[in-house]
C-alpha positions as CSV (number, residue, x, y, z in Angstrom):
1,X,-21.5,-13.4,29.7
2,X,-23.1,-10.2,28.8
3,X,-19.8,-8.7,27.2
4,X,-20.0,-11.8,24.8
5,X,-23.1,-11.3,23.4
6,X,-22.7,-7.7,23.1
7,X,-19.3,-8.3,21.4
8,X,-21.3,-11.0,18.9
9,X,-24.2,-8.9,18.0
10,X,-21.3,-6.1,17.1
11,X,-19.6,-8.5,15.4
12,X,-22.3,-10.0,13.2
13,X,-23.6,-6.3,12.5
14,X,-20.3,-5.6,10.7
15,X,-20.1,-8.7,9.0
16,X,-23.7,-8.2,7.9
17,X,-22.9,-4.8,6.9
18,X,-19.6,-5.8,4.8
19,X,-22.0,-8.6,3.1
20,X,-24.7,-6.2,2.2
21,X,-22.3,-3.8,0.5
22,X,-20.4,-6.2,-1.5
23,X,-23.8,-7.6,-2.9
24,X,-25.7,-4.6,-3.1
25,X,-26.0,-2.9,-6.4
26,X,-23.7,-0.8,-8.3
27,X,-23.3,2.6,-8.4
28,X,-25.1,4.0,-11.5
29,X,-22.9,6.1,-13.6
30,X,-23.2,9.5,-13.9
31,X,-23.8,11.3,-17.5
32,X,-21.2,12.5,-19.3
33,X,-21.0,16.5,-19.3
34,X,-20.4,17.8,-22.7
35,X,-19.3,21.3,-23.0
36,X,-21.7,24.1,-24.8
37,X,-19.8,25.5,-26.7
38,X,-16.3,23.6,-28.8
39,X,-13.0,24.5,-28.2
40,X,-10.5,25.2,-31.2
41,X,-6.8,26.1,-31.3
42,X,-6.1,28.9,-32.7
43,X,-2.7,28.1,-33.6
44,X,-1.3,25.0,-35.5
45,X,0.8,22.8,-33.5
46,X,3.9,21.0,-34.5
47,X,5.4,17.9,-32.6
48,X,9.0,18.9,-31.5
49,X,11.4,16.4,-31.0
50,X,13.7,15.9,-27.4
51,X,17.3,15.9,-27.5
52,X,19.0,12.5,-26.1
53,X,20.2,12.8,-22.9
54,X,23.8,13.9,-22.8
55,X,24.6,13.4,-19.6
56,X,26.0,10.0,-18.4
57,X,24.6,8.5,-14.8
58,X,27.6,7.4,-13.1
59,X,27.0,4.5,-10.4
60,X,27.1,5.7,-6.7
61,X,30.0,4.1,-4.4
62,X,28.3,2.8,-1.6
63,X,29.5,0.2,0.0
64,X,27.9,-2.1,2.5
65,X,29.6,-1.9,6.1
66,X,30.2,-5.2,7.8
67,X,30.8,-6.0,11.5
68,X,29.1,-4.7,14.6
69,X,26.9,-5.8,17.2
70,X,23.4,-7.3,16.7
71,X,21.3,-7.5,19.9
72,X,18.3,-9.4,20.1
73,X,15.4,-9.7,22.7
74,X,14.7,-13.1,24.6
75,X,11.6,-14.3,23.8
76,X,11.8,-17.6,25.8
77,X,12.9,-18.8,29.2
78,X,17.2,-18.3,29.9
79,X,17.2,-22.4,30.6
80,X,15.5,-22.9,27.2
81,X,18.5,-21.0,25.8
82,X,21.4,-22.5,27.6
83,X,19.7,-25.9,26.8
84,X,20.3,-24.8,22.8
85,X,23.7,-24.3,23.7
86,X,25.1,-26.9,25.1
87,X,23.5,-29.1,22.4
């Protein structure tokens, strides 16, 4: 009986924590820093263009591979299963 209390009063604590963070206030944003002193290129800049692509993606050849053995686990009684197949 003990173990369940302890195990509710954890419980609620985290519940009560996850509430008060989701309705608490928001963070207040931080000031932008603005540098002291502006920054200038020296040299002009011209856009450059990009070739097209030359070369050609060809598709790969994989192909799926069929047959083989599948194994399963049992996850039910072995009459439960021979009652499926005899239906």
């Amino acid at each position: 009986m003990s173990k369940k209390i302890l195990w509710l009063a954890v419980s609620s604590l985290m519940a009560l924590s996850l509430i008060v963070a989701a309705c608490g206030p928001a963070a207040a944003p931080g000031e932008p820093t603005t540098p002291t002193t502006p920054t200038t290129p020296t040299a002009p800049t011209t856009p450059t263009t990009e070739k097209p692509q030359q070369e050609v993606v060809k598709p790969t050849e994989v192909k799926p591979k069929y047959g083989g053995t599948l194994y399963l686990a049992l996850t039910s009684d072995i009459t439960t299963y021979a009652a499926i197949e005899s239906c």
